[in-house]
N, C-alpha and C positions, 0 to 999 in steps of 0.2 A: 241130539242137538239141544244147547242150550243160549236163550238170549241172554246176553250183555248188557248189548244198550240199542237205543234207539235215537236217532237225532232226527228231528222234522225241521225242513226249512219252511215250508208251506202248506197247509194238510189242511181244509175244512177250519176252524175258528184258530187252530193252532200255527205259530208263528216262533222259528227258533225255540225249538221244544227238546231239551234233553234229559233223558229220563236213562238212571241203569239201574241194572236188575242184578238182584245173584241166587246163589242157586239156593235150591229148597223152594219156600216159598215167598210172594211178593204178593201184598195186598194192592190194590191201585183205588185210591177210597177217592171220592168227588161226590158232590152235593148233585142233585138233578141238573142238566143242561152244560154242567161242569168238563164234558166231553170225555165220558167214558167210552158211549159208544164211538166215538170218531176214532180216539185210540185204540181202540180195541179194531176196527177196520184198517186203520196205518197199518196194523199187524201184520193182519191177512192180504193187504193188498200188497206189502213187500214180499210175500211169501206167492201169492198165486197172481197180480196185476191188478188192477180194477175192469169189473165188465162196464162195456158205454152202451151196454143196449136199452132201453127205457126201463121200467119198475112195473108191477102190477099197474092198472086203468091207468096207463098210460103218466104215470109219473118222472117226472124226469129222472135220465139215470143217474147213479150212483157216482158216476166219472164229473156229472158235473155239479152234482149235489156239496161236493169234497174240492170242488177248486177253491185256493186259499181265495178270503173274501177280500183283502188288500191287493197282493200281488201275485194275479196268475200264473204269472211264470216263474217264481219261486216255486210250483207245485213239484215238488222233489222229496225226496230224504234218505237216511240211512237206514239197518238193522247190521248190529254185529251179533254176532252168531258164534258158537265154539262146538266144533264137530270134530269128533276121535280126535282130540287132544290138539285140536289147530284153529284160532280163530279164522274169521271172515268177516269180509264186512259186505251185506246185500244192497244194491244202490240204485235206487228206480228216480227218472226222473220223468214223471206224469206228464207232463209240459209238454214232450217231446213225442211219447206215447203210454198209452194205457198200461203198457206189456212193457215198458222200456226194461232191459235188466242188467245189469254187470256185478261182477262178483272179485273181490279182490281178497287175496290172503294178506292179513294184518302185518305179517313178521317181517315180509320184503318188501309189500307196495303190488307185488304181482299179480295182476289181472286175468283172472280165470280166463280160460279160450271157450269152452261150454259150460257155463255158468247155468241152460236150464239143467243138465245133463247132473253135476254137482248138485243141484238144489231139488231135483229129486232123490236124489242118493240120499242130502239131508232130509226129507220127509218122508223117505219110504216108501216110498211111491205112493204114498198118498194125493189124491185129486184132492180139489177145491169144497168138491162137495162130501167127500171121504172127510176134509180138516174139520167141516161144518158140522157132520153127524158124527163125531167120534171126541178128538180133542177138542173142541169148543163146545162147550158144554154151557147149555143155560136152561133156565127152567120149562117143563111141561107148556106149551102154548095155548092148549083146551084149560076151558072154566069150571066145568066139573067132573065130577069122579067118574060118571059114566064114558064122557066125551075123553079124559085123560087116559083112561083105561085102552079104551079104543086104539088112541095117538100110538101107546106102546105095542099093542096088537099088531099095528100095521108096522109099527117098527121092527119088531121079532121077525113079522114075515118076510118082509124082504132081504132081511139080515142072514135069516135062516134058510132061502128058499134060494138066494144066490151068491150069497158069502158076501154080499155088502148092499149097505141100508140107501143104495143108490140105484140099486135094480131090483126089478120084480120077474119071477118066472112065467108066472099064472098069466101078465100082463102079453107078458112077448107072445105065449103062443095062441094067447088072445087074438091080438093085432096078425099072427099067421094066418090063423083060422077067417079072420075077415079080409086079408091078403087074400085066400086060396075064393073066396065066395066071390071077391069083386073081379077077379080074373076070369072067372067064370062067367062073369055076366057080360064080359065086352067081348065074345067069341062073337063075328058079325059073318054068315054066310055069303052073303052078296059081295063079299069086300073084293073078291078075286073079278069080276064081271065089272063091276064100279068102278076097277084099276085099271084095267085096259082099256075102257071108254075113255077114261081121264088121258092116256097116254096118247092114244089117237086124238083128243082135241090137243094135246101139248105142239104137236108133230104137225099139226095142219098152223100153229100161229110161230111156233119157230119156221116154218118154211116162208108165210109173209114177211115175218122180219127182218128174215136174208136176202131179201130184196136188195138193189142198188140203190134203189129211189129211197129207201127208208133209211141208209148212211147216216149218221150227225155228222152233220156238217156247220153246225151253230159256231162250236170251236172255232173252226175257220174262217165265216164269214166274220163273226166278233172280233175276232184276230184283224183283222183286213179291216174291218170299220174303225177299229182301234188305231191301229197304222197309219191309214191316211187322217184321223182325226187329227193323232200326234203331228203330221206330216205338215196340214192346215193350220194347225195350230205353232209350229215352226216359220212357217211360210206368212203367216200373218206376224209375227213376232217382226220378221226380216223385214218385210216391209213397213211398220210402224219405223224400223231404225232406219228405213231408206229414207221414208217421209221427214221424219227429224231432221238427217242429214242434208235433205235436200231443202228443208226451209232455212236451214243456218245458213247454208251456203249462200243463196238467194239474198238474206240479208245481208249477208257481209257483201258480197256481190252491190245489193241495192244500198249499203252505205257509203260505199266507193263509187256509186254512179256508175256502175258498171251491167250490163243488161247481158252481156256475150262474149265471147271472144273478140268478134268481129270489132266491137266497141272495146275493148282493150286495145287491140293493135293501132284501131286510129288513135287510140288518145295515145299507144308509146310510139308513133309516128311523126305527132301533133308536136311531142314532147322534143321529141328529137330534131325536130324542124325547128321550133322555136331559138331549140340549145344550140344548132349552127347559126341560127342570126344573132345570136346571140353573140357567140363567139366572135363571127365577122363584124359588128358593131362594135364590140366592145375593142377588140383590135386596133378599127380606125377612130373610135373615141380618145385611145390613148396613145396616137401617134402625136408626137411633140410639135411638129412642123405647124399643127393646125393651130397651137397656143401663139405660136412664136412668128409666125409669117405673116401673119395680117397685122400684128402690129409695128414689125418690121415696115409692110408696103405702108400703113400709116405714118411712121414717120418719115418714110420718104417720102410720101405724098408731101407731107409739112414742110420739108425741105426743096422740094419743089415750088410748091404754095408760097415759099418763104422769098426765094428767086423772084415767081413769076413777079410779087408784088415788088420785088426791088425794082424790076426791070419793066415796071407797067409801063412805061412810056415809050418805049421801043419795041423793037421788031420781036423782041426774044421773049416777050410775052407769052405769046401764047407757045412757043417752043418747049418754055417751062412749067406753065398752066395745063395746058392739055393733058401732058404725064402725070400732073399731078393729081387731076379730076380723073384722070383711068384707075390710078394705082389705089385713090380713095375706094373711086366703084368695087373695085375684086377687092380691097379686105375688109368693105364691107359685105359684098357679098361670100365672100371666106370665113367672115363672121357667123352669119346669121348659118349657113351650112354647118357650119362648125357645131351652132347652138342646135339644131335639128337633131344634129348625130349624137350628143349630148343625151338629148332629152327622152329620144327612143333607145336608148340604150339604158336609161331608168326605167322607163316602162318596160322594158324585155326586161330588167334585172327582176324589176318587181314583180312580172308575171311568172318568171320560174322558182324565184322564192316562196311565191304562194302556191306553187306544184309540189316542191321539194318538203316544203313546211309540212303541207297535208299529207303527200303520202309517206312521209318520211318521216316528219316533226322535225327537220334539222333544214334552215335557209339555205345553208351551204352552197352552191355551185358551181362543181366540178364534175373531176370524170369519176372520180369514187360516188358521188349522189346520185351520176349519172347511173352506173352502174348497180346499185344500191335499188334506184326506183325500176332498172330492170328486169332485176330479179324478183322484187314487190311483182313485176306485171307478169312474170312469168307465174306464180305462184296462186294469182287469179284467172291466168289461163288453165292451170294445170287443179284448180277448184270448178270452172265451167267447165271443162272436161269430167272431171269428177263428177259434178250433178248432171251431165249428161246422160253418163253410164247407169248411175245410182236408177236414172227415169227409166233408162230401158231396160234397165235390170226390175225396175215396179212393175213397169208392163208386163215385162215379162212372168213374174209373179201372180200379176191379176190372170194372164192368160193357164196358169198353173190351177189357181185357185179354183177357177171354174171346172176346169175338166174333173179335178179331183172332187170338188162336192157335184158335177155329177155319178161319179165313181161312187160316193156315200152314199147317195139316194139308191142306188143300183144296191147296193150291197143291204141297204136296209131294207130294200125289199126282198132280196134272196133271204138274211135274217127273220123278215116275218113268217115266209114260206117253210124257213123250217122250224120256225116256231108252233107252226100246224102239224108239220110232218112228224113231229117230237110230240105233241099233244096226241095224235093219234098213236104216233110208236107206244107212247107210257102208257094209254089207256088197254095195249094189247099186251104189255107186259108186266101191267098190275093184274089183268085177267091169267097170262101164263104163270106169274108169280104166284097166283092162286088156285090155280092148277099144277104148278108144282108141290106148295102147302098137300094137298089134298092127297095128289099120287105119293108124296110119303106119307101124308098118315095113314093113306088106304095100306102103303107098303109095308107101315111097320103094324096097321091091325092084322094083315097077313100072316107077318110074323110071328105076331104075336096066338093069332090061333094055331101057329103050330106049335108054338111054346108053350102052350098051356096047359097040355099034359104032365109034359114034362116038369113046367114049376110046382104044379099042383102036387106034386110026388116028389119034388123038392121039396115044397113046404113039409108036409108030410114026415116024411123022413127028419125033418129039423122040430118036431112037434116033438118026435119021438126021442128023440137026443136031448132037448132041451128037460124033459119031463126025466130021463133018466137020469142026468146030470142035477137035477137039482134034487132028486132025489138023494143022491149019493152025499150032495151037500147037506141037505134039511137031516142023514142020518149024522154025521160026526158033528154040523154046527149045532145042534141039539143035544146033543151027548157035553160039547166044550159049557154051554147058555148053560146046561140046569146044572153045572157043575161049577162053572166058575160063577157066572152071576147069583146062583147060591150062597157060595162061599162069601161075597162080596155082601148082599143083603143082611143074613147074620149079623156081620161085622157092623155095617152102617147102621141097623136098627138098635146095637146093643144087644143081642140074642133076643130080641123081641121075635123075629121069627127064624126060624130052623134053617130055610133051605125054600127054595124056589121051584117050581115046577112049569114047564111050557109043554103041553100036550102035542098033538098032529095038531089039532086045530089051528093051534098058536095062542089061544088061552091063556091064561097065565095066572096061578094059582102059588098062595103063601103058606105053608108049614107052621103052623103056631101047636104045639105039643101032639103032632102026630094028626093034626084034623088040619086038611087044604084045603084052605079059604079063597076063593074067587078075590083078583085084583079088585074088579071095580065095588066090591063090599066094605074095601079099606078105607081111608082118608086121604084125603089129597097129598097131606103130608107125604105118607106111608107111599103111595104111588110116586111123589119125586122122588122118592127114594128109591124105590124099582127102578126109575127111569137111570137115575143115576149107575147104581148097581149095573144094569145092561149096558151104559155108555162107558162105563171102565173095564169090562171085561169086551166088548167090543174095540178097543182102545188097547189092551193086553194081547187082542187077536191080531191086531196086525203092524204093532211095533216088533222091530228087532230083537233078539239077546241082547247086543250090546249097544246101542240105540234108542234112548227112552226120548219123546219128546214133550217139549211143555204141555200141561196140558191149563187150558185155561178153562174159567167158571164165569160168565158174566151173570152176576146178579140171581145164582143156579139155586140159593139156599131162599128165597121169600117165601115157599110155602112150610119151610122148618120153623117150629118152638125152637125154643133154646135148648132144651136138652137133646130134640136130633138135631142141633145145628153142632152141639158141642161131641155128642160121638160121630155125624162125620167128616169134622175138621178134622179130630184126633185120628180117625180111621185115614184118610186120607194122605195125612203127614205121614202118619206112619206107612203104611201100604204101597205109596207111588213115592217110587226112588228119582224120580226127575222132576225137575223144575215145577212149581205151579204157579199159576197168577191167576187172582182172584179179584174179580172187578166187581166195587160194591159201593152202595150208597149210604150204608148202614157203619155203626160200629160193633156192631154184635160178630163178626168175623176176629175180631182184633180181641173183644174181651175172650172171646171163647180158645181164643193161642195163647192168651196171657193165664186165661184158667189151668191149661194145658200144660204151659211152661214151654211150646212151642216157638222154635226160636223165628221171627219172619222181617221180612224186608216192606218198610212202611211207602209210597208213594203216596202223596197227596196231589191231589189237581186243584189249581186254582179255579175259584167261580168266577 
């Protein structure tokens, strides 16, 4: 596998960051704080995820150490990658998840279907912590020669004792050996005796709780208090809208003078009465005869009158006189009649204009207003019928109300009572509950004293395998160490020393003209250089034939002078046929390729 490029949308200080790579080698140079380290993590977290779980004393983790410090959820980015002659591109986006991953082949667009499946093939199955001790490579972490020495010690041993610097043998059947001792000590004799008493108290409070009286019934009563609450609370709703309805009516009722039915009908009785004399008056008001015949009898009165005074002197006086004081009398009195029927026939007009006007707003008087203020009174009959009902339909509501909130109080008290009976229930089934706890872990100490033999002779037997097995490995990964990470020390020192040696013990001993010199007698120098040495033949051990991966150096040469920095740049370039990137803060990497004639790919990071 080799990287291309990388693109970050978001990553820790980096924002729209593209950076490519080609093959051989690729310096990544930045000043302190310039963010080598964070690139150098983009790497690894495209290749393995970010872990979210805190850091040593409790430091925040790493997942959240690394959210872009502008836009979190830009926290994404790319790696393209070129494996057996076919790009990739790796595409994680943090935001979404730690682990997020998709994998797409560069040439069609095509989205891998198992993308981890692929991306272990590209590393070889190398783990996260295999990438950490093997290709990433940085300097010794101890301060000095004794302490450094050491570092490598334990690194040989577990390299050699289990074929990778991620486990330990010695360890595991450590942790068996205290396996088989703490199993031993939880065998409890009593436990069989303690488990059947517990079963018999189980047996004595399950049979109280199956009781009829001990039921829940809270569900139910709740249920039921709930229901008629709704029910009450419906029922009061309806009657607010009764009351409403029945004060509107009331009012319009008492705008019209109206107190009843009964007081409707006399007043359309009243009405009616009036509108027949009315009719009848108004009839003989406009009989013509009344205009015309009283003044008719007046002027024959005068003609009379006219006579009797020609003929005062004679007998025919009063012949003519007398008829003529009758005929005055009746059309005076036809007059004044006349004027009577007149004048109650304006006050009848005017009294039904001011009926028709009010309930009608129209003077009018006929049979249409007749009919008209009718149906008006039908319509305050059928409103006092209405508030009628509305009342006895409230009564009848209030006589609802009550029965039901006695029905609540009832039920609120069956609710308290089982709020007791429930109080008690839990108290015996927090006791059974803990009685149950008990009879299984007396069950499974049971168990477990019968098992004990048994695991103990499993351990055992896995004590005995594990010590054979790593034996078998500690022979050929010690035969590969003093052979190939010899070869490799040689090379890196300049033939300063010969050839390498790691004993049983795990030791580790330099060849300088035939005399083996103890590591920690060397220089700090001389020991990164061992470290080195062991980490590329460690690196040789479990890459491919045809599969070389990058292998990267952060900042791995600080305890080098210049002359071991320049044999093992040189050794290096020459020696590892795949990709390198070297992450550095120095420019002593860059003169020492240029010393070289080594040809390399520059990155700079801005500060």
């Amino acid at each position: 596998m080799r990287f291309i490029e990388l693109k970050i949308d978001g990553f820790g200080k980096f924002t729209d960051l593209n950076i490519k790579f080609k093959p051989g080698i690729n310096i990544i140079f930045g000043r302190n704080e310039a963010g080598k380290s964070t690139l150098h993590t983009f790497l690894r977290a495209m290749l393995f995820g970010i872990d979210q779980r805190p850091g040593r004393s409790g430091k925040k983790a790493l997942y959240e150490r690394l959210e872009p410090w502008d836009n979190p959820e830009r926290y994404k980015g790319s790696l393209t990658v070129k494996h057996k002659g076919e790009k990739y591109r790796i595409e994680r986006d943090f935001s979404i998840s730690p682990k997020n991953l998709r994998i797409f082949r560069v040439s069609d667009e095509k989205e891998i279907e198992d993308p981890k499946k692929l991306l272990k093939e590209m590393l070889c199955g190398l783990t996260e912590t295999g990438y950490i001790n093997t290709i990433s490579i940085g300097q010794l972490g101890a301060t000095t020669e004794k302490s450094m020495a050491e570092e490598i010690k334990r690194y040989i041993s577990n390299l050699n004792t289990s074929g990778s610097s991620e486990l330990n043998a010695a360890a595991a059947i450590e942790y068996l050996n205290e396996q088989k001792a703490f199993i031993n000590q939880n065998y409890q004799p009593d436990a069989v005796k303690a488990y059947a008493g517990t079963i018999g108290k189980i047996k004595n409070l399950e049979a109280i709780l199956s009781k009829p009286e001990n039921e829940n019934k809270i569900l139910k009563y709740t249920g039921e208090r709930d229901r008629l609450k709704n029910e009450i609370v419906e029922l009061e709703i309806r009657k607010d809208e009764l009351q409403d309805s029945i004060q509107k009516g009331e009012k319009i009722l008492f705008e019209n003078n109206f107190k009843n039915v009964a007081a409707i009908e006399n007043f359309r009785e009243e009405v009616k009465h009036k509108y027949d004399e009315y009719i009848i008056i108004k009839k003989k008001a406009e009989q013509k005869y009344r205009k015309y015949v009283p003044i008719l009898l007046i002027i024959l009165a005068a003609a009379f009158s006219g006579i009797a005074l020609y003929r005062s002197g004679s007998s025919e006086f009063l012949i003519f006189g007398i008829p003529a004081a009758v005929l005055t009398l009746i059309s005076v009195v036809m007059f004044t009649f006349s004027k009577k029927i007149s004048k109650k026939y304006v006050i009848k007009k005017k009294e039904l204009s001011d009926i028709f006007s009010e309930q009608l707003g129209n003077e009018a008087i006929d049979e249409n207003s007749c009919s008209n203020l009718d149906e008006r009174l039908n319509g305050f009959v059928k409103l006092c019928k209405a508030i009628e009902e509305s009342s006895k339909e409230k009564e009848n509501i209030d006589e609802q109300l009550i029965k039901l909130s006695r029905k609540q109080n009832v039920c609120q008290e069956d609710i308290e009572r089982q709020q007791e009976i429930r109080f008690a229930v839990e108290q015996n089934l927090m006791q059974l509950n803990a009685l149950k706890n008990q009879a299984e872990e007396l069950k499974y100490i049971i168990a477990e004293n019968n098992r004990i033999k048994e695991k103990t002779d499993a351990m055992e037997i896995a004590a005995e395998k594990i010590m054979s097995l790593s034996k078998s490995i500690r022979n050929s990964m010690g035969i590969y160490m003093n052979k190939e990470a010899g070869r490799l020390i040689s090379e890196i020192t300049g033939r300063a020393y010969e050839s390498i040696d790691i004993d049983e013990n795990m030791s580790v001993f330099l060849n300088k003209n035939g005399r083996m010199i103890p590591v920690e007698q060397v220089s700090s120098g001389t020991i990164d250089q061992v470290y080195l040495a062991l980490r590329l033949s460690a690196v040789r051990l479990i890459e491919g034939k045809e599969d070389v991966l990058p292998l990267i150096f952060d900042d791995s040469f600080v305890l080098y002078d210049d002359e071991r920095l320049r044999h093992a740049i040189s050794f290096i370039s020459s020696e590892y046929k795949g990709q390198i990137l070297i992450f550095t803060c120095h420019h002593r990497e860059e003169n020492a390729l240029y010393d070289e004639e080594k040809g390399f790919n520059l990155v700079k990071l801005a500060d």
